[in-house]
N, C-alpha and C positions, 0 to 999 in steps of 0.2 A: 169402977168405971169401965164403959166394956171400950176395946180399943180399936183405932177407928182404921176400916180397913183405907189401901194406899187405892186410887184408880185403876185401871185397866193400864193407861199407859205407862201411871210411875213402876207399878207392876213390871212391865217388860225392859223398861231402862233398868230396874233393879237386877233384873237375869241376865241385861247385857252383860253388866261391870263386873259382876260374879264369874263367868266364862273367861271374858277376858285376863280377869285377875289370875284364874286360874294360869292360864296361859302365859304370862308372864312367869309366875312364879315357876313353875316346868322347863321355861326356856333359861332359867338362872341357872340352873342346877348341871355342873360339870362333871362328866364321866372322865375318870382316870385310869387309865391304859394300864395293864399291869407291867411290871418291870421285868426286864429279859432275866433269864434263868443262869446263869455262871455254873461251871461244872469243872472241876479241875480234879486229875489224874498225874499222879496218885492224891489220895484223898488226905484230908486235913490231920495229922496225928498218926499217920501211918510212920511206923517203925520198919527197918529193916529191909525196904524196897528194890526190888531186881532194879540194878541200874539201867540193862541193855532197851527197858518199855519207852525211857524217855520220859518225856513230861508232856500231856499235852492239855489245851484249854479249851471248852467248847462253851457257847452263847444260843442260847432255844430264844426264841423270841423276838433278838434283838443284835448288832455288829457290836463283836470287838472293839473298842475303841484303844485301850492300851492294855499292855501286859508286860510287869516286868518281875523278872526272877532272878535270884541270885542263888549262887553256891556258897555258902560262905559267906564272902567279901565280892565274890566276883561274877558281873553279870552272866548271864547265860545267853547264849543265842539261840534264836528261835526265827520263824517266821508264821506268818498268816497265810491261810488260803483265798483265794480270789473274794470271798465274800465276805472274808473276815469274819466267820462264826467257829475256826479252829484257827488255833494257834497250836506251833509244834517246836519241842525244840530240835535244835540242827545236829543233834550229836546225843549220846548216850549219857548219863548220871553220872559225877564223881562219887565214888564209893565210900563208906565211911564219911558223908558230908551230910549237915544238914541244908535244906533247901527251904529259903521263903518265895510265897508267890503273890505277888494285886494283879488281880484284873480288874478291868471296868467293860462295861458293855454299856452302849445306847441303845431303847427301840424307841416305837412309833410318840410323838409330842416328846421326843425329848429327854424320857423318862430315863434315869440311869440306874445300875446295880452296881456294886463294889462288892469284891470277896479278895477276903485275905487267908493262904492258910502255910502250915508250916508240915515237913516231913525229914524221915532221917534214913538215908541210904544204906544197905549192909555191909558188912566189913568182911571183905572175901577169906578164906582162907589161904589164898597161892594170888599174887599182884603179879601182873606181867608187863614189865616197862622194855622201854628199846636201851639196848646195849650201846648200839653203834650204829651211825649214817652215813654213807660217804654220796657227794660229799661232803667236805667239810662246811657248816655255815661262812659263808661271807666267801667262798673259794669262786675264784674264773677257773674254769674248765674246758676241756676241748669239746669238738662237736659229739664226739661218740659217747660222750659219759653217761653210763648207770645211775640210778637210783640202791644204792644196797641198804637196804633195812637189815639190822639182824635183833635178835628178840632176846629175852632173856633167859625164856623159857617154851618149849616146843607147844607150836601152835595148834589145836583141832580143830576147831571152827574157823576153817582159812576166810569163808566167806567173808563173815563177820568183821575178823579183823582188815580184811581187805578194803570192804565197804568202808573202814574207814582213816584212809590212805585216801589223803587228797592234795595232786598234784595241779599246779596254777602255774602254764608254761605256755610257750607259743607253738606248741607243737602237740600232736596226739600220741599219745603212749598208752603203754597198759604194763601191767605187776604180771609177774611170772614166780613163782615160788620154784626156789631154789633147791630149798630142804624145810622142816619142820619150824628151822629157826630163825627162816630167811628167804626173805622177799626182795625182786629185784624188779625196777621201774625201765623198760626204755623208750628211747620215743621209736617210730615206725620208720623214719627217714633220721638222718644226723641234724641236731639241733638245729637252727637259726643262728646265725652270729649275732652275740649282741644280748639273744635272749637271755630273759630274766624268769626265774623257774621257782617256786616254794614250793615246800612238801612239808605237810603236816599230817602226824598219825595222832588221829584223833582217839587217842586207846582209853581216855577213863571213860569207865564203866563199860567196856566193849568184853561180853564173855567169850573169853580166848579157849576154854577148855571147862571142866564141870569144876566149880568150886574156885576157879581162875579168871578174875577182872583186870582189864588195864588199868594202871597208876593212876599214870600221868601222861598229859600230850607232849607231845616231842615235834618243833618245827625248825625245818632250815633253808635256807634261802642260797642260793648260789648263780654266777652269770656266764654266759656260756662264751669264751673268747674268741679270738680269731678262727677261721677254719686251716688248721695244718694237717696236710694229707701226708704219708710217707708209704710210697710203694718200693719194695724189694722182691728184685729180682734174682732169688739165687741162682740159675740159670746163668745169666749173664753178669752178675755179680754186682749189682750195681742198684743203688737206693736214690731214691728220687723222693727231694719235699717240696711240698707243695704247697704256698700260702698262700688261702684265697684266689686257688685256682691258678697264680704265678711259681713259677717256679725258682726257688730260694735255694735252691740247696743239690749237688750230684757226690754222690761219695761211691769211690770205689768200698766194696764190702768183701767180708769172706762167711758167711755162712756154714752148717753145718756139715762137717766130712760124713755124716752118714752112716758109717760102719755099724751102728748099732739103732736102736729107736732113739736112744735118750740121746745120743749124741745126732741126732735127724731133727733140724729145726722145721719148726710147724707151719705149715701151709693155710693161710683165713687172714677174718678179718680180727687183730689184736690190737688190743688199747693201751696206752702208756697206764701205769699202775703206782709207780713211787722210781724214786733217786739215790743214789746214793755215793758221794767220793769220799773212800773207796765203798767199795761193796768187795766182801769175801765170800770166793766161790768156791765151793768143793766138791768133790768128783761125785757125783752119784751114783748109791750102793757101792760103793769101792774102799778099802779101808788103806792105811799107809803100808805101802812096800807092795800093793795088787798091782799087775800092771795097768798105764791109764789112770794109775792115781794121781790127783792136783790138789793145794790148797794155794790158791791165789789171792792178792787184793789188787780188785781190777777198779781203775779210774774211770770216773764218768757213766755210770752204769745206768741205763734207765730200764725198768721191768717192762716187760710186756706177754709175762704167763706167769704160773704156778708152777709149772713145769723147769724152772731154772733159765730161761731167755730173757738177754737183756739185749740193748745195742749199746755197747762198750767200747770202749777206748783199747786198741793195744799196736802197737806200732810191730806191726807186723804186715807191713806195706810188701814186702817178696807176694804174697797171695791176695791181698785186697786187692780186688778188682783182675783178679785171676783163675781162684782155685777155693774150695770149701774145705777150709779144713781144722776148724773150727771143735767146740764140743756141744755145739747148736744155738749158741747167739750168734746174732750178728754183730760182726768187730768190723769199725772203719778207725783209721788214722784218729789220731789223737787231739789235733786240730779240728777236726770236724766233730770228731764225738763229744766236744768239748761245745761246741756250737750246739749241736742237739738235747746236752744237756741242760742248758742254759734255757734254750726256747722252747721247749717239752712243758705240756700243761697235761695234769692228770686226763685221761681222757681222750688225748691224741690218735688217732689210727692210724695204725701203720698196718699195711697189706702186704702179704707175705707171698709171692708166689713161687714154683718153680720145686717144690721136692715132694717126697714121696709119704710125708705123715699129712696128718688135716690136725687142723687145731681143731680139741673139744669146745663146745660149746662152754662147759663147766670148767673149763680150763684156766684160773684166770677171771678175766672180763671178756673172756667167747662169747658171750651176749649175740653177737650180731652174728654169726653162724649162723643161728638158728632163723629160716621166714619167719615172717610177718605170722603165719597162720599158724606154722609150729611154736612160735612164742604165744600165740593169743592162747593153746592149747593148757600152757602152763598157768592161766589165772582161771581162779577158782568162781567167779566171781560172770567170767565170760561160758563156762561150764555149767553155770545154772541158765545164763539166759540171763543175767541181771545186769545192770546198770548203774555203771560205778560213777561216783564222785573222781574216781584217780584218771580219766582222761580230759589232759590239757585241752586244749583249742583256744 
């Protein structure tokens, strides 16, 4: 049977619904966006990783949405850049740790990735932790206090470890290295009363030398007290305290006789250092039966050098507020040196003026001897041009 053809018009209704249908079925069909890229440094299964690289996370395609890492047990900090396509962490690798990491990333409709990976940090040969802080956590302090770091082991890479020496205070300061083993924080001006100051050395995985990582982090907190001023006049022989600007305190004194350097009490700006009733002093370089030999225990004694100066207690009123004659501390009455003892916080200044030595800068906590520009000279950190975490504001 032959078959019968359709009309001319059912003909062209037939090609409509054909076109159409096409069209339909093309407008069904959804394009899916590919999904952003995840990149994480150091890589998945890496063993034995430089700690000082860090960690960081990047996203091709699409924003960071979270990231979180742990050392161990313990998260890790980090931060994102303005667009959220790197994430870094804030500090360098614990050493001898393994590290897990998730990120997620969003890009365009929505689309997300997930990467998980795991890695294992190198196990240094020579660890360099901090010895000692002063000062002590939890301590109030006078305006003039230091920062003193000391190490365990001599540092090369001062940068490095500087960089990470981060001080949180109301004031600006900068590190000055002391010696190999020892860094010292001050601020530019005498603390803030009141303020509240943390110092955190951020030292694991920080390479302090070749084949030498820091441990562990080390933080301590401390509050800065009252302002007590104490200016000495050996000249006139007379010390003046000063609290908060009022005046607390007049003591006739007797300062250094002089005759020799060591017995010449120092000229600057000195900081109370430690306490002690008694404290036992002995002649220096002098042995028993030289003339000028002492061994004493003197009451009420506060330090304020390396050098053997304290302000002490000796009732030797015939010259306080007279004559120098002294072996280079300052001695007032018993009664008052008893008072000074008492209201003395590490960190105190006392201004020496009126003889003929200068206090070292390295003498002590001579810290403040030295300008503003002469201390900036001693951080390693301001010698490159670089930009430290370790200043407050």
């Amino acid at each position: 049977m032959t078959p019968r053809t359709p009309p001319p018009a059912a003909r062209t209704l037939l090609a409509v619904l054909l076109v159409a249908c096409s069209a339909l079925v093309a407008g069904c069909a959804v394009r899916v966006p590919p999904a952003p890229r995840i990149t994480i440094a150091p890589a998945s299964g890496a063993v034995a990783v430089a700690p000082e690289a860090g960690l960081v996370v990047r996203a091709e395609g699409g924003r960071l949405t979270s990231v979180l890492a742990f050392a161990g047990r313990d998260p890790v900090p980090g931060a994102f850049d303005p667009a959220h396509t790197v994430w870094r962490s804030s500090w360098t690798l614990r050493p001898g740790t393994q590290y897990v990491v998730n990120a997620i990333a969003t890009g365009s409709q929505s689309v997300t990735a997930q990467v998980a990976t795991r890695f294992h940090t190198l196990t240094p040969r020579h660890e360099l932790a901090v010895a000692s802080v002063v000062p002590s956590d939890g301590e109030t302090v006078g305006i003039g206090m230091p920062i003193v770091v000391t190490f365990t082991r001599p540092v090369e890479d001062r940068a490095a470890v500087e960089r990470a020496l981060e001080v949180r205070g109301p004031a600006e300061g900068a590190w000055h290295w002391a010696s190999s083993t020892q860094v010292v924080y001050r601020p530019r001006k005498w603390w803030p009363t009141g303020g509240e100051v943390r110092v955190t050395a951020h030292l694991a995985g920080v390479r302090a030398a070749p084949g030498t990582y820091g441990a562990v982090d080390r933080s301590v907190a401390f509050t800065v007290g009252r302002a007590m001023i104490s200016s000495v006049d050996a000249r006139t022989h007379q010390m003046v305290v000063r609290e908060d600007g009022r005046v607390v305190q007049r003591m006739p004194i007797s300062a250094g006789m002089a005759t020799t350097r060591e017995y010449t009490t120092t000229s600057g700006i000195h900081l109370t250092m430690d306490r002690g009733n008694p404290v036992r002093m002995v002649s220096p370089g002098r042995h028993k039966g030289d003339p000028g030999y002492y061994d004493k225990l003197i009451d009420y004694a506060v330090r304020i050098s390396n050098s053997g100066e304290y302000v002490h207690a000796l009732d030797n009123v015939w010259a306080q507020g007279r004559a120098n004659v002294s072996h280079g501390c300052v001695n007032v009455g018993p009664d008052q040196a008893r008072w000074f003892y008492e209201h003395a916080l590490r960190g105190d200044p006392v201004i020496v003026t009126g003889t003929t030595r200068d206090l070292e800068w390295n003498n002590g906590w001579g810290y403040w001897q030295l300008s503003w520009p002469r201390w900036l000279a001693g951080s390693s950190l301001r010698q490159d041009g670089a930009e430290t975490p370790s200043t407050a504001s």
